[in-house]
Residue, then its C-alpha position, 0 to 999 in steps of 0.5 A: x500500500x501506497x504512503x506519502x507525507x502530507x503537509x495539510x488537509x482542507x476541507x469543505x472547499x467550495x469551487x477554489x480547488x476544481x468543481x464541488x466541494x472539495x477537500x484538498x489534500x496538500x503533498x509534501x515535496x516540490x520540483x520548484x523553488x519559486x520565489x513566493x510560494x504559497x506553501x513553503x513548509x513543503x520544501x523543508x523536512x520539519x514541514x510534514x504534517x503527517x504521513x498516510x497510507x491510501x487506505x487511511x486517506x480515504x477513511x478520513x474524507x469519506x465523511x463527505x461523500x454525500x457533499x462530493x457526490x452532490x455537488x460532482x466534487x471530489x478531492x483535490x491534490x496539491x502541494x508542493x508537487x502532487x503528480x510526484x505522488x502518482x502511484x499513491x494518487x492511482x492507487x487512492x483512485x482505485x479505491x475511491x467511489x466512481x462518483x467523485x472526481x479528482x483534480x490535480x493542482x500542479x506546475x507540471x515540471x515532472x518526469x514524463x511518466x507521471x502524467x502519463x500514469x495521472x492522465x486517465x484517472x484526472x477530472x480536471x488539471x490545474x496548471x500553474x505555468x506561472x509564465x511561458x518566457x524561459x527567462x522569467x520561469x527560470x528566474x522565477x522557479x529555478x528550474x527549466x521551462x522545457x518539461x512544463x510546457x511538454x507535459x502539457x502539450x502531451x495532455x492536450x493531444x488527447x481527445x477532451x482533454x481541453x475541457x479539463x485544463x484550467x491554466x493560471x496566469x499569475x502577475x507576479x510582481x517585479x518578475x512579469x508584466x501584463x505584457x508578458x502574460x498576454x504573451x503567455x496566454x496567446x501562446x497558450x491558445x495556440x496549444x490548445x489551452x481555452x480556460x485561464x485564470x489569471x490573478x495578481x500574487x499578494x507579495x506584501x507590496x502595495x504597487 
């Protein structure tokens, strides 16, 4: 049986972390090292909140199967880096009722065949791209923009997938300008992205 760290769980989230309520399930463990990170405590050790296996998982949000099944949510995985936790996701899928649905909130900067083990048992993808030029990715994240944006083109080849892709577009202050995120999304559309939530990043300035 599958276990992973965990730094948090949340529940009773209504449409912020995919359709329905949901209830997010926060991984410990990232591929990135951006600049403002929402969840810092995943890259550090003393950041685990718990270890749990599958089995356990799903005996604790079993208790809101009936908001799930009512409302076409589910439950949500995030992080840190939650397709780094595919065989634990696959395996809680195959024990999960049929009727709820899983989401995935990731940066896609992983190996190939993580996707590839997530794609056919995830209802809705959201990506945070955070922006497309490699120079500010790279200044931003630490790390390449090459493999984000090949996961994601991979996805959007098959039949549908479109429909369950939702990429974020933040403003992140002194790293991206709207100019730049106008750039993204028009390159994004030519992928084959349609739904995009763009936002500004709270960093504690008042610009």
């Amino acid at each position: 049986m599958q276990s992973a760290p965990l730094i948090g769980l949340g529940r009773h989230r209504l449409s912020v972390d995919g359709k329905g309520v949901t209830t997010l399930v926060a991984f410990h463990g990232c591929t990135l090292h951006c600049r403002y990170c929402l969840n810092s405590s995943c890259l550090v050790p003393e950041g685990v909140w718990r270890e749990v296996t599958t089995e356990e998982l799903l005996d604790e949000v079993r208790i809101d199967d009936l908001y799930f099944q009512a409302t076409g949510g589910g439950v949500t995985f995030g992080g840190g880096e939650p397709c780094l936790r595919s065989l634990f996701i696959e395996e809680f899928a195959g024990m999960m009722p049929a009727e709820w649905n899983i989401t995935i909130e990731t940066c896609l900067n992983v190996e190939r065949k993580h996707v590839e083990r997530l794609q056919p048992i995830v209802s809705q993808w959201i990506i945070d791209i955070k922006d497309t030029n490699p120079d500010i990715y790279l200044t931003y994240t630490g790390k390449d923009i090459t493999r984000t944006l090949g996961n994601l083109q991979w996805l959007l080849g098959h039949e549908g997938m479109d429909e369950k892709v939702l990429v974020r577009l933040p403003h992140i202050p002194d790293f991206n300008t709207k100019n730049d995120i106008d750039k993204s999304r028009q390159m994004l559309t030519q992928l084959g992205v349609k739904d995009f939530d763009e936002f500004r990043y709270i960093t504690g300035d008042k610009r």
